[in-house]
C-alpha positions as CSV (number, residue, x, y, z in Angstrom):
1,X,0.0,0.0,0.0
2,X,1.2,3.2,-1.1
3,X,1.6,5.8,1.9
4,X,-0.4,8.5,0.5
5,X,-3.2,6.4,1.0
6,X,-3.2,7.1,4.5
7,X,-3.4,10.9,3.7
8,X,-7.0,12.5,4.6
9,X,-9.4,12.6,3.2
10,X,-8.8,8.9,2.8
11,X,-11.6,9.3,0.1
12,X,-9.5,11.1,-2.4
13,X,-6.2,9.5,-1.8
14,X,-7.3,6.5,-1.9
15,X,-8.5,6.8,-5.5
16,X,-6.0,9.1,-6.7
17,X,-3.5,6.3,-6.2
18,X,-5.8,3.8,-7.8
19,X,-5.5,6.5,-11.1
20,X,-1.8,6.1,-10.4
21,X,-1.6,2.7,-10.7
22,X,-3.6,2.8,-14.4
23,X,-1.5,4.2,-17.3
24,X,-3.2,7.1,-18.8
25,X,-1.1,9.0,-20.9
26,X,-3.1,10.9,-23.3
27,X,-4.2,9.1,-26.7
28,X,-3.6,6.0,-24.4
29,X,-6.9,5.7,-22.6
30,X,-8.4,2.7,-23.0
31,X,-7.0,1.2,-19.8
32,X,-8.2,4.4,-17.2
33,X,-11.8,4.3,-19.5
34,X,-12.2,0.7,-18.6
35,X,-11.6,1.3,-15.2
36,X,-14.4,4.1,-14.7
37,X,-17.0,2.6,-16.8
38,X,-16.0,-0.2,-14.3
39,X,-16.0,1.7,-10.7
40,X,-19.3,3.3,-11.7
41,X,-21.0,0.0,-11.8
42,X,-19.6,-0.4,-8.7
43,X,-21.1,2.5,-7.3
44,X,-24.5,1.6,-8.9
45,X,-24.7,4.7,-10.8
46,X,-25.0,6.1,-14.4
47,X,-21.8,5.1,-16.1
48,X,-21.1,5.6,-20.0
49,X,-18.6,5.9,-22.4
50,X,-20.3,8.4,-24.9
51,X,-18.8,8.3,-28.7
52,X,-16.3,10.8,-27.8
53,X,-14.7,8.6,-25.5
54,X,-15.3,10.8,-22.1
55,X,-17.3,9.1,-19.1
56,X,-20.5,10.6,-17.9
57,X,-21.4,9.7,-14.5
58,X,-24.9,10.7,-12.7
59,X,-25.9,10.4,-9.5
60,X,-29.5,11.2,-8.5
61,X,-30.2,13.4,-5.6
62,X,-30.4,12.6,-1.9
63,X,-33.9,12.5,-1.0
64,X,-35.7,16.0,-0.1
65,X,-33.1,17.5,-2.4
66,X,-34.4,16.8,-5.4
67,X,-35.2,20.5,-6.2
68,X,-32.1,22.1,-6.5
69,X,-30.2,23.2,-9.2
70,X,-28.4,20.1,-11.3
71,X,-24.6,20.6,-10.5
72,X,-22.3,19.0,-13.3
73,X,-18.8,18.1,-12.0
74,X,-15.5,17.8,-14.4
75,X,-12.4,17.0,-14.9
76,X,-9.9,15.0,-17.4
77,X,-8.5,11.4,-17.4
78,X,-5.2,11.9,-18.9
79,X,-2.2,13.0,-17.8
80,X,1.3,14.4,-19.6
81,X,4.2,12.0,-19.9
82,X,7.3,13.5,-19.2
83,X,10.3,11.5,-17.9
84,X,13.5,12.5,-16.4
85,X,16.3,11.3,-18.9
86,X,17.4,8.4,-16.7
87,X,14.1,7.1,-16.1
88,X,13.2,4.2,-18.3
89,X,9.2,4.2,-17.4
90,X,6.6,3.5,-20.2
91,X,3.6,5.7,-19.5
92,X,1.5,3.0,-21.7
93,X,1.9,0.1,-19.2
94,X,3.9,1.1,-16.0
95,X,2.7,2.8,-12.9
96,X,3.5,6.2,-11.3
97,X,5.2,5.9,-8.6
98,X,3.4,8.3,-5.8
99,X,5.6,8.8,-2.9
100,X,5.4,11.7,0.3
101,X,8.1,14.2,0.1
102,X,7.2,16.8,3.1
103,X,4.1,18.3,2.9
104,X,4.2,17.6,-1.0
105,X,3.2,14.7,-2.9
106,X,5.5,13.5,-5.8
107,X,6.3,11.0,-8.5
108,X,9.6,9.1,-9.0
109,X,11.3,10.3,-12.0
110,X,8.0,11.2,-13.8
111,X,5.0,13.4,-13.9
112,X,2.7,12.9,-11.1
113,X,-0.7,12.8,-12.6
114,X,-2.5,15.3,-9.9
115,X,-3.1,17.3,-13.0
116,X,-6.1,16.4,-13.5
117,X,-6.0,13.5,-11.2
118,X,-7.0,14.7,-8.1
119,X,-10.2,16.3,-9.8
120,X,-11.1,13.1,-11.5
121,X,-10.5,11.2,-7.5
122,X,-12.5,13.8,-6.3
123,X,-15.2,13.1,-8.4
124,X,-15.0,9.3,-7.5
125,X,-15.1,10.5,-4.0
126,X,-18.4,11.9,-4.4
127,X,-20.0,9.2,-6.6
128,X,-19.4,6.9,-4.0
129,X,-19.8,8.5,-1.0
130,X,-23.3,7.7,0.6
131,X,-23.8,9.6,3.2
132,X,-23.3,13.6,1.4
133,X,-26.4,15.8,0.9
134,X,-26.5,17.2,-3.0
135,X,-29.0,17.9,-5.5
136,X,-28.6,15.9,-8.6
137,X,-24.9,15.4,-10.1
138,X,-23.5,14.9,-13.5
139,X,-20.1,14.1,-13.8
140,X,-18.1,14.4,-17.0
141,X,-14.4,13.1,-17.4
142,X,-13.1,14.3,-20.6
143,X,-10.7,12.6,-22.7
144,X,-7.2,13.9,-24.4
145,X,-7.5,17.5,-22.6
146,X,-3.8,18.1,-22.8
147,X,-3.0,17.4,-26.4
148,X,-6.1,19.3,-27.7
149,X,-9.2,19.2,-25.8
150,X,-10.4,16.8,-28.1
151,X,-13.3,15.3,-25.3
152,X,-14.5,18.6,-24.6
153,X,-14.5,19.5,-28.4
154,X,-15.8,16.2,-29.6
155,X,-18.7,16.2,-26.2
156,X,-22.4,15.3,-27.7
157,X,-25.0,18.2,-27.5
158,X,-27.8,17.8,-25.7
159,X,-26.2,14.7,-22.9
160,X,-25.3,16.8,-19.9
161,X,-27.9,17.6,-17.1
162,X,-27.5,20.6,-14.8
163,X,-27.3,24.0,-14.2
164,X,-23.9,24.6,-12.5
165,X,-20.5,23.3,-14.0
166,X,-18.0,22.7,-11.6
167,X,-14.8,22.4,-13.1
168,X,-11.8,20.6,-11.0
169,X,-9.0,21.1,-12.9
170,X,-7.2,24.5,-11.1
171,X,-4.0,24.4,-9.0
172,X,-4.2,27.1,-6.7
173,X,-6.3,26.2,-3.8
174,X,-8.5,30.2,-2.6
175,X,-8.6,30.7,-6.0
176,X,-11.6,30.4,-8.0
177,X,-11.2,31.0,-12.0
178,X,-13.9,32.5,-13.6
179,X,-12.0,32.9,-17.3
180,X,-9.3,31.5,-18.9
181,X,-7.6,32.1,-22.7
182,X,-8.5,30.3,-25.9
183,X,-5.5,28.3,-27.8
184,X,-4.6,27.0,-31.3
185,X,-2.0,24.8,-32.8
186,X,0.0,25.7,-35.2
187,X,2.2,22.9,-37.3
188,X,4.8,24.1,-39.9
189,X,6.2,21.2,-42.3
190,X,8.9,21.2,-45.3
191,X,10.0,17.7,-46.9
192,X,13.4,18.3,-48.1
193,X,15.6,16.1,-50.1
194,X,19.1,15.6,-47.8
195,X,22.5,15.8,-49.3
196,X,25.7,13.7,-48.9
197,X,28.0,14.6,-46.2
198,X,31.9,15.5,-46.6
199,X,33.4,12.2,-45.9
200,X,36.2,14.3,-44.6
201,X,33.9,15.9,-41.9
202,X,33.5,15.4,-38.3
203,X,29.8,14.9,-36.4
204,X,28.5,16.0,-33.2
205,X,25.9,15.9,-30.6
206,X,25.0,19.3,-29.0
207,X,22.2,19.2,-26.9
208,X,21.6,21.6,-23.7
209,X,19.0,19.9,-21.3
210,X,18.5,20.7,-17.3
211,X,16.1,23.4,-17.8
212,X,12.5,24.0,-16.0
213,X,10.3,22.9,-18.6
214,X,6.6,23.2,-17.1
215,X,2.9,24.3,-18.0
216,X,2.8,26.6,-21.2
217,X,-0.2,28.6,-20.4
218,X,0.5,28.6,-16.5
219,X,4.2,29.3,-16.7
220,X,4.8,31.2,-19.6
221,X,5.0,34.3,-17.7
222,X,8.3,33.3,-15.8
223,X,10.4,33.8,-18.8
224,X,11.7,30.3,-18.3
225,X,14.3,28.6,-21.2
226,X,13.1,27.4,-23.8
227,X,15.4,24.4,-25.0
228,X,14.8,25.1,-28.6
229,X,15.2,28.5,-28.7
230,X,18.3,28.3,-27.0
231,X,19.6,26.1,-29.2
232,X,19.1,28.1,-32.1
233,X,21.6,30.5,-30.8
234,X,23.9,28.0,-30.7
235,X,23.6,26.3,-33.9
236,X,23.2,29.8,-36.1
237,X,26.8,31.1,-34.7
238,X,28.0,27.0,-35.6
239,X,27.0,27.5,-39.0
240,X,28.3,31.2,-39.1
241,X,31.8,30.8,-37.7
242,X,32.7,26.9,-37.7
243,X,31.4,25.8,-40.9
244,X,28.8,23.6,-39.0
245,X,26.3,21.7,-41.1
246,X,22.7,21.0,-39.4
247,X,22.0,16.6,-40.2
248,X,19.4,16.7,-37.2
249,X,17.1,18.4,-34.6
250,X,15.3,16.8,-31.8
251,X,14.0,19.1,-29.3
252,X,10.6,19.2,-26.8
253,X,7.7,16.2,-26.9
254,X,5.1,18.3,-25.4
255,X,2.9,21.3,-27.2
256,X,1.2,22.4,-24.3
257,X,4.7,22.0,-22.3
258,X,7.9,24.8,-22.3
259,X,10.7,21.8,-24.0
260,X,13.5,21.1,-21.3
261,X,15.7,19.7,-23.7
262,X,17.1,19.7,-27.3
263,X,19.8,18.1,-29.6
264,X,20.9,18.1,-32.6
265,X,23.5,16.5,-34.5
266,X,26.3,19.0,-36.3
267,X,28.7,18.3,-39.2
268,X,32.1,20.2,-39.2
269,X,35.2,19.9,-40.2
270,X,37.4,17.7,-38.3
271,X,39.7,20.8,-37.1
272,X,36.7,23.0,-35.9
273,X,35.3,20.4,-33.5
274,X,37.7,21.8,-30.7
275,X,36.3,25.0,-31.5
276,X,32.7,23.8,-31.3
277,X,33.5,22.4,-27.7
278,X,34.4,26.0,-26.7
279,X,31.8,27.7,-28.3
280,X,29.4,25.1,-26.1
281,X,31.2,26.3,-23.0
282,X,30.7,29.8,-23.8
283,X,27.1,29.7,-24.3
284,X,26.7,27.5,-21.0
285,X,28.4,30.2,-19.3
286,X,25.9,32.7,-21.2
287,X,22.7,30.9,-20.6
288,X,23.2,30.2,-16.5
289,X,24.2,34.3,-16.5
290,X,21.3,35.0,-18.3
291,X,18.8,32.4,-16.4
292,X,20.6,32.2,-13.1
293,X,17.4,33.9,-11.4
294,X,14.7,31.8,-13.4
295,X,16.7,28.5,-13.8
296,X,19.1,27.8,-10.5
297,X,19.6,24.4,-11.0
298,X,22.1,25.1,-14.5
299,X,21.5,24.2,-17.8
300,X,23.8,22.2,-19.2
301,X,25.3,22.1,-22.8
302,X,27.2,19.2,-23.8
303,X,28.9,18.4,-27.0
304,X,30.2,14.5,-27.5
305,X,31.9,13.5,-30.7
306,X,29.8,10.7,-32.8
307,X,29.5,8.9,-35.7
308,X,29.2,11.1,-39.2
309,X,26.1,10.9,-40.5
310,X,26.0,9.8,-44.5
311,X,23.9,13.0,-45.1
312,X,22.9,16.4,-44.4
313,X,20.5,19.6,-44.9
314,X,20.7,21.2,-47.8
315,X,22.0,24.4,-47.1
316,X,19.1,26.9,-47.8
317,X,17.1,24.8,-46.6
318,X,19.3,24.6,-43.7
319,X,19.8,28.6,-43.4
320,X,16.0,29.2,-43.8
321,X,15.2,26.8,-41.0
322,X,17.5,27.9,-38.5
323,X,16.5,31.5,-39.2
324,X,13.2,31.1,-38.7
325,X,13.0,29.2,-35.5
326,X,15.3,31.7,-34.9
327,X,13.0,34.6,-35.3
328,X,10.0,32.6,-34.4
329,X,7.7,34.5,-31.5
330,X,8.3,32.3,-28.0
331,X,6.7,34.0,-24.5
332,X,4.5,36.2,-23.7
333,X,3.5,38.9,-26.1
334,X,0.8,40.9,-24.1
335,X,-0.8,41.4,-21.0
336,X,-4.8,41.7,-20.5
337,X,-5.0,45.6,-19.8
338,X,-8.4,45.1,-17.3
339,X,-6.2,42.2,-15.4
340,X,-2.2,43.6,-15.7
341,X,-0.6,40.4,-13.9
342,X,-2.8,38.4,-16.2
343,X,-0.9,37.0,-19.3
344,X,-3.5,37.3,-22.7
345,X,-1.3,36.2,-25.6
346,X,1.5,33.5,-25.7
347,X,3.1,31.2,-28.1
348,X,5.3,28.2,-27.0
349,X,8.0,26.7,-29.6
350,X,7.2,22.8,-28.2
351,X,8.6,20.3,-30.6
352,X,10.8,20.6,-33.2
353,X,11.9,17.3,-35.6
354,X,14.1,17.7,-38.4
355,X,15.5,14.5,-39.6
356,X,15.8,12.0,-42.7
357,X,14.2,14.6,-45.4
358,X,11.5,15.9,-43.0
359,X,10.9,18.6,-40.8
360,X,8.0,19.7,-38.2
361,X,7.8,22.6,-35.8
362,X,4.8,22.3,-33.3
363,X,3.7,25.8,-31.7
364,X,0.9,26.2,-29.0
365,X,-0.5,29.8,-29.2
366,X,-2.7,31.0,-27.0
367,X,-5.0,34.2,-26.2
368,X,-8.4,35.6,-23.9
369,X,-8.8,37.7,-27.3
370,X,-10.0,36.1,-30.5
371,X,-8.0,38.9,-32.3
372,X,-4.9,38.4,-31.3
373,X,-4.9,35.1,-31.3
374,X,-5.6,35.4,-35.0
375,X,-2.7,38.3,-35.0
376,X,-0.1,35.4,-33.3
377,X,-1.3,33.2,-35.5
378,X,0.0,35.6,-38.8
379,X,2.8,36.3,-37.0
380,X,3.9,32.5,-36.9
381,X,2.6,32.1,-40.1
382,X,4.9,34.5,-42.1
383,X,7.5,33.7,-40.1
384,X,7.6,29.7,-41.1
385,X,6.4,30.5,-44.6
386,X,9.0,33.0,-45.8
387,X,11.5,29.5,-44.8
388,X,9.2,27.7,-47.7
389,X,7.2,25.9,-44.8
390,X,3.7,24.8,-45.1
391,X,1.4,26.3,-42.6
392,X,-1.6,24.6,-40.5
393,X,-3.5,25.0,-37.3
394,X,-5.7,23.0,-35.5
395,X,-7.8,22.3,-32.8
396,X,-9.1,26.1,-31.9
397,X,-10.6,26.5,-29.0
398,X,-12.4,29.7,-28.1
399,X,-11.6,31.9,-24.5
400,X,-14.2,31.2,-21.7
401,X,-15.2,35.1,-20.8
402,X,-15.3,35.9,-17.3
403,X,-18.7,36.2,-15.3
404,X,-18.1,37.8,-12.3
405,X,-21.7,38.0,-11.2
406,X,-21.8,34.1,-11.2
407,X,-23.9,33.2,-8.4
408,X,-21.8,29.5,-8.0
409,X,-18.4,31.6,-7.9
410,X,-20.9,33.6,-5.1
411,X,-21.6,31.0,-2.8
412,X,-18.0,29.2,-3.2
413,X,-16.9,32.8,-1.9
414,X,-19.4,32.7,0.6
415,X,-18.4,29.1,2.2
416,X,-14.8,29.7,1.6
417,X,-15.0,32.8,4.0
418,X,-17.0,30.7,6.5
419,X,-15.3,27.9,6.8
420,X,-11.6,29.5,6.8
421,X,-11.7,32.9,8.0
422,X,-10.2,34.4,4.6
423,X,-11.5,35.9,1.4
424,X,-11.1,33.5,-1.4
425,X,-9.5,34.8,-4.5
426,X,-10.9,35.6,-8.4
427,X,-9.2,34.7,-11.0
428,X,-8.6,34.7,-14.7
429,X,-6.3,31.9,-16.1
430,X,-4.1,32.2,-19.2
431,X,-3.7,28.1,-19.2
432,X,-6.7,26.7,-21.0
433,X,-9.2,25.3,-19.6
434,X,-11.9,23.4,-21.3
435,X,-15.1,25.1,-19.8
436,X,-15.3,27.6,-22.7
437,X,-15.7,24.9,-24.9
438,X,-18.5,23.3,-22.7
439,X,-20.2,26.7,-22.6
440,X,-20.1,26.8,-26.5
441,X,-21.9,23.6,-26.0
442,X,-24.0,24.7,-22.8
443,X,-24.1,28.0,-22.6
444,X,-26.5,28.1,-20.3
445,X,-24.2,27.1,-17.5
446,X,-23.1,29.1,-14.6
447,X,-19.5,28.0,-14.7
448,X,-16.3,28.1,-11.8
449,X,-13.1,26.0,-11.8
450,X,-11.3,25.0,-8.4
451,X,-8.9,22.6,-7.4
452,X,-6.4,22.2,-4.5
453,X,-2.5,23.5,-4.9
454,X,-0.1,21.6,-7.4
455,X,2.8,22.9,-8.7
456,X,4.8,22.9,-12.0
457,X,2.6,20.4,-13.6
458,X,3.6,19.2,-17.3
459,X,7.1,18.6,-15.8
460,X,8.7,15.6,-13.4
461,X,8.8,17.8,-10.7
462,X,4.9,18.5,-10.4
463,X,3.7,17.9,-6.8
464,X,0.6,18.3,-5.2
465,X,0.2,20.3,-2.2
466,X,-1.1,17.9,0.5
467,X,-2.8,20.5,3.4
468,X,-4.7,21.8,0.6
469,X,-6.7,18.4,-0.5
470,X,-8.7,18.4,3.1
471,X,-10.5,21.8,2.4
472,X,-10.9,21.4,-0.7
473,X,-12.9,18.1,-0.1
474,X,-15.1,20.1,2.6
475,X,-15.5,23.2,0.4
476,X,-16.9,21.1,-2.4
477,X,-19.3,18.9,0.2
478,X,-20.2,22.2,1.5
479,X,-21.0,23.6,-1.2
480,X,-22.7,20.8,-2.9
481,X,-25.3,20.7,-0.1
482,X,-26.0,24.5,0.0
483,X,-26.4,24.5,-4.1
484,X,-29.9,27.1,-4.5
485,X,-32.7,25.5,-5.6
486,X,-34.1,26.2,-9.2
């Protein structure tokens, strides 16, 4: 048995370390659907699989409370895979390994699931629990949130019941989100046709890893590295000064994550390659000056001699690509003028692949204003296309507009201050967060997202914030019970 079983409320620990024993990486979710369509029988309740592929739960309403307003409760079953480059886990068949670090709970050498895991173990909690006084509950666990939304997206009209969403997927516990941005994805792709290396040439690996990484939308604002764009410096003054040929990139497996770590594989002639060594040391030295406030721990650039590859990059092609990744927008770009400390518009440079004749560059932009999101959108868009890229976005998903007279964000307010002593907190969210697409759905619902404290999720040093799991289980009882009637 896992300690944090033994954490209260036993209720949600308990089944957040079921969900960490069932791999659930997103586009992998056959085993974790099973195994809700399975604990809802269990239960007794309302348990389906709609064609989507989320899991709708529905639990009637204690007797005398039938009359109140329908509250829907949500969340998402998967989770991000990231690894730590030692770890030799496979998120399709392995489990996370939760273990108690302090007051913190965290995984071994992987993400830890919390986000969203704790909201879907919360929802569990309340499905099964007997004994809580509620009105009648919906529950909806949406599939494939973190690579696109695509539950919430592809979610059937006209198959939830209720009045109130309650969404469970925020990581600050005394705050309450009322708004968050809308996102796209933006894919740029060029086939190329390589060319034969110099046989007389040299090959070698650079890559600079040891950064930060984390949440695109929640960290942007930090100004954390960015493992591909740090690279780019690198490899332009390679090229420039040392003759440097680009054969490969590798760098980032996440869109909706800042990448951690990049390589790429230079050719060079054989006398530069000491010179290429120095050039790494100097840009290490650079980078931890630059980021010795935003990333303590040191980056690390390493260059290791290896075997030539047979061919290469063109070079315009080569030039074009490095320039634009180069120029290519990364960070914030503005700051919503009502909310100042409120990020509106972002792009993160995720995942870049350039190898054997192909190359893809994955961007997630994001925005609480349709227009500029269509303005960062244009601005990636020249900036891939003048490199002779091909241009495409997917998976749009609108801003969820903030409702401040919401009379669920109210009476959360209202039991927070009771039950703690302190104001609660209203907030608007630059990560994304799938109730705006629910409301395009619904939009009659009166919608609030809440959740207990994780930090740095998307990366292997998310943890979850054990002191704030207990009130946020008697918050959401609370406030279940004293839900107005219609």
């Amino acid at each position: 048995m896992s300690d944090i079983q033994n954490l209260k409320p036993e209720c949600i620990w308990r089944n957040f370390y079921k969900l960490t024993q069932i791999p659930r990486p997103s586009g992998h979710l056959e085993k974790i659907q099973q195994f809700l369509l399975d604990f809802g029988k269990e239960c007794g309740i309302y348990a389906v699989k709609d064609p989507a592929g989320n899991i709708h739960f529905r639990k009637p309403a204690t007797p005398g409370y039938e009359n109140k307003k329908g509250v829907i409760l949500q969340a998402h079953m998967d989770m991000v895979p990231q690894k730590t480059p030692e770890s030799t886990h496979n998120f399709e068949t392995d489990p996370i390994q939760p273990w108690i670090d302090g007051e913190w709970v965290k995984a071994t050498g992987t993400t830890l699931g919390a986000d969203n895991g704790l909201g879907v173990a919360a929802i569990m909690a309340v499905m099964e629990d007997k004994t809580l006084k509620h009105g009648p509950i919906d529950a909806l666990i949406t599939r494939d949130e973190e690579t696109g939304m695509y539950g919430a997206n592809e979610l059937p009209e006209g198959e939830l019941q209720g009045d109130i969403l309650m969404n469970l997927d925020s990581e600050h516990w005394g705050k309450f989100v009322i708004g968050s941005a809308g996102g796209i994805d933006v894919t740029a792709t060029l086939d190329y046709k390589e060319v034969e290396t110099d046989a007389d040439d040299a090959a070698v690996r650079l890559t600079v890893k040891n950064l930060r990484g984390g949440h695109s939308g929640l960290e942007i604002h930090e100004g954390r590295g960015n493992a591909n764009k740090l690279m780019a410096q690198m490899v332009r003054e390679a090229i420039e000064e040392l003759d440097a040929r680009l054969a490969v990139w590798h760098g980032g497996n996440m869109r909706n994550a800042i990448p951690f770590k990049a390589e790429t594989i230079l050719t060079l002639p054989k006398e530069n390659v000491a010179a290429m060594k120095e050039l790494a040391e100097d840009w290490k030295e650079t980078f931890n000056d630059e980021f010795k406030l935003i990333e303590p721990q040191g980056i690390e650039v390493i260059v290791e001699e290896v075997e030539t590859p047979k061919t290469e990059i063109p070079v315009e092609i080569q030039d074009n690509l490095v320039d634009a990744i180069y120029a290519c927008h990364d960070g914030v770009i503005r700051y919503i003028p009502a909310y100042p400390n409120v990020v509106e518009t972002s792009s993160n440079l995720a995942i870049i692949d350039i190898e054997g004749g192909k190359a893809g560059i994955k961007i997630l932009a994001r925005s609480s204003r349709e227009d500029m999101k269509d303005y960062i959108v244009k601005t990636l868009e020249s900036c891939f296309s003048m490199a002779g890229m091909k241009v495409e976005t997917a998976g749009s998903y609108g801003g969820w507009d903030p409702n401040p007279d919401s009379e669920i964000l109210h009476l959360l307010l209202k039991e927070y201050k009771e039950l703690f002593g302190e104001d609660g907190i209203i907030q608007v969210d630059h990560a994304g967060l799938e109730c705006s697409v629910i409301l395009g759905k619904y939009p009659w619902l009166d919608v609030v997202s809440l959740g207990p404290t994780m930090k740095s999720p998307h990366t292997t040093t998310e943890r979850a914030l054990i002191k704030t799991v207990e009130p946020f289980w008697t918050l959401l009882k609370k406030t279940l019970e004293d839900v107005p009637s219609k």
